[in-house]
Residue, then its C-alpha position, 0 to 999 in steps of 0.5 A: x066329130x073332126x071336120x079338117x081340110x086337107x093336108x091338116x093332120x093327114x098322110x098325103x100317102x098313096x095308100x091314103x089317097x087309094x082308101x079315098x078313092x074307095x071310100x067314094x066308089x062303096x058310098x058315093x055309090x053310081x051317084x059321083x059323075x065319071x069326070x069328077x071322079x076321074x078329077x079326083x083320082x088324079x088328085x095331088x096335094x099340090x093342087x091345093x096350091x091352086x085358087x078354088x081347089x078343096x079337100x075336105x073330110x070328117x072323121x069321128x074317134x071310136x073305140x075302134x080308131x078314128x073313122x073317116x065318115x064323109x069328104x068334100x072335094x071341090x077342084x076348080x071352083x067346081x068346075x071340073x068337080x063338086x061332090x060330097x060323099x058321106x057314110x050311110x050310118x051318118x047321114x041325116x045329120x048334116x054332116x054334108x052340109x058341114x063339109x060343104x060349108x067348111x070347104x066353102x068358107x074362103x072361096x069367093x065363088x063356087x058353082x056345082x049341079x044336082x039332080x032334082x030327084x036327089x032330095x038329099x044333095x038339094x037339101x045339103x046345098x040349100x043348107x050350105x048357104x048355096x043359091x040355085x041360079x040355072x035348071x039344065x039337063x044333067x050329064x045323065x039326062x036328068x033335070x039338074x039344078x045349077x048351084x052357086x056361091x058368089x062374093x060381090x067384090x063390095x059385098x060383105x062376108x055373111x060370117x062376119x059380124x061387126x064387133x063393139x069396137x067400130x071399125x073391127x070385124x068378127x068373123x066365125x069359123x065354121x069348123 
């Protein structure tokens, strides 16, 4: 399993772009809401210059080829998108939560919703290190939970540790 962000190793083609598009629409099912969609669908890899925009996705080798079984996009902080799709077969792996965590690592905040009846989506974002902080009414009329991650501007990087050698910082990467 290859977890990458966008545009590493990866055609920015349009065809490429359309195969994204409908691999959210068969497996992110009715589940992705339409502005978040239609935010990605006008995505351009010159928004990744842009603070809070990310794309990632994780691919896996197979006799086949390399396969694409799951995405993050996150488009301005997650305030005009946050969605995760992965592919049926590879769920219940943590795959999401991986995707979430490498598409967070050096955003100092972020904000996305879930519904309280979709289990799995609350799982992954607890897992990604992510803090419920509102319950509002989602754009369907659901119950939603508001999740958020926030970097203080003194407060220290959870994956980062201090190495022996005093004044130096050891940070992980999470891919």
């Amino acid at each position: 399993m290859h977890i990458s962000s966008f545009p590493n190793n990866m055609s920015s083609s349009e065809s490429t772009h359309r195969f994204y598009i409908q691999f959210i629409l068969k497996y992110g099912g009715r589940t992705i809401p339409f502005q978040a969609l239609r935010a990605f669908k006008g995505f351009t890899p010159e928004q990744l210059e842009q603070p809070g925009t990310r794309f990632v996705i994780c691919t896996i080798r197979t006799e086949a080829g390399i396969n694409t079984v799951g995405l993050c996009y996150i488009c301005d902080y997650g305030d005009q998108a946050c969605f995760v799709v992965v592919h049926p077969l590879y769920r219940g792996y943590n795959i999401g939560s991986r995707l979430l965590t490498t598409a967070l690592a050096d955003l100092e905040r972020i904000s996305c919703k879930a519904p309280i009846d979709d289990l799995p989506s609350l799982h992954m974002c607890f897992n990604a290190g992510l803090i419920a902080t509102q319950f509002i009414e989602g754009p369907t009329g659901k119950d939603t939970l508001v999740f958020e991650k926030r970097m203080l501007p003194n407060e220290p990087d959870i994956n980062c540790a201090t190495s022996v050698k005093e004044g130096e910082l050891h940070c992980l990467s999470p891919s």
